[in-house]
Legacy VTK file of the C-alpha trace (Angstrom):
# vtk DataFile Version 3.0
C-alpha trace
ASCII
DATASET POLYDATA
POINTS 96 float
30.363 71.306 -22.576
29.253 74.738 -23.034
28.961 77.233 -19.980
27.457 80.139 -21.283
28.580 83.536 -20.322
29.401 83.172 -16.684
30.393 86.643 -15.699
27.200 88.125 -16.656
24.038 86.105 -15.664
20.457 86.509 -16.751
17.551 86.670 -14.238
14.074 85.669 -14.479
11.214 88.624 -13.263
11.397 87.886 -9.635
10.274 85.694 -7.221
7.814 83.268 -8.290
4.504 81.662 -5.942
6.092 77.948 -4.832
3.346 75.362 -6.147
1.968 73.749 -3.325
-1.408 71.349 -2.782
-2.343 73.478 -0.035
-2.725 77.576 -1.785
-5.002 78.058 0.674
-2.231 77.970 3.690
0.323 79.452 1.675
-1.644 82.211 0.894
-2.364 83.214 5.016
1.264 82.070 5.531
2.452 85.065 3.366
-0.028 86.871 4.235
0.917 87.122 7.919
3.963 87.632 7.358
3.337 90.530 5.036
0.983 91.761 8.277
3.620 91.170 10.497
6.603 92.346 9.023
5.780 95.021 6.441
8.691 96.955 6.505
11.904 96.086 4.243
15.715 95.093 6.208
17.098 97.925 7.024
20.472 96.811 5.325
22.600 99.908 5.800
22.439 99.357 9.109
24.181 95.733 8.962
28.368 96.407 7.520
28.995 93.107 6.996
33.036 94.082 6.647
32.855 96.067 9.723
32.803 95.234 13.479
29.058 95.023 15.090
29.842 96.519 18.679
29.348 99.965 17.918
25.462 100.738 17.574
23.858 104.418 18.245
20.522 104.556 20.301
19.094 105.703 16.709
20.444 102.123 14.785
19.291 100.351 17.426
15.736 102.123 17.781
15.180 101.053 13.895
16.395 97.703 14.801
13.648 97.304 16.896
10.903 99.047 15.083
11.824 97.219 12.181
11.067 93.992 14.276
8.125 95.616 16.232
5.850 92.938 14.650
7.568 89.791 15.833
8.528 91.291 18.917
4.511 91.692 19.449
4.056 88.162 18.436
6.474 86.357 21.002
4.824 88.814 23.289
1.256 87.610 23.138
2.326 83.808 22.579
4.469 83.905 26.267
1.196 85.815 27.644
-0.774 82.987 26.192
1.711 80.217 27.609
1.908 81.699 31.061
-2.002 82.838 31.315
-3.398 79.273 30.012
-2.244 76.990 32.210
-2.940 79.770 35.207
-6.475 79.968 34.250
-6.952 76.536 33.750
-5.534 75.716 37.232
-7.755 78.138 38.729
-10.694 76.748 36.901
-9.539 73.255 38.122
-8.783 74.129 42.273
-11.345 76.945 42.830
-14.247 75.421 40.972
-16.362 78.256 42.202
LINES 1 97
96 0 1 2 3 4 5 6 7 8 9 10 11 12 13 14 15 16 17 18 19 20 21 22 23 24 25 26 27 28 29 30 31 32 33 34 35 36 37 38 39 40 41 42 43 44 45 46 47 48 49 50 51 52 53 54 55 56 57 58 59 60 61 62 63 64 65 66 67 68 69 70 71 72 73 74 75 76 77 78 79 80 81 82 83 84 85 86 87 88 89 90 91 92 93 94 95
């Protein structure tokens, strides 16, 4: 059995489009996620041989504008979870 040269792989170009019977969903899948999170990991930030417990105000203020875009998202969807139900109860008990 032949193994090739295992200490030096070879890559293909990048990341290819998964085939799917649904391009149409895949495509505003990605596509929201491009919108939400444009930005790239900040990965000098994360020492993965190092300890975590010592961040600076500025590490920590990237952090979070790096995850700005989710952080809007779960924003609006609790708004949305704790304004529906209100509105609908007020629709239902003060049927004005």
């Amino acid at each position: 059995m032949e193994l090739g040269n295992i200490s030096k792989p070879s890559y293909g170009p990048g990341l290819e489009a998964p085939g799917s019977s649904t391009p149409g969903l895949v495509t505003m899948a990605h596509g929201f996620l491009r919108l939400v999170q444009p930005n790239p990991l900040p990965i000098d930030l994360i020492n993965f041989g190092q300890s975590q417990s010592k961040f600076s105000r500025e590490d920590i203020h990237e952090l979070l504008l790096y995850e700005l875009g989710f952080l809007v998202c779960a924003a609006i969807g609790v708004l949305l979870i704790v304004l529906v139900p209100l509105v609908g109860c007020c629709f239902c008990c003060c049927r004005c």
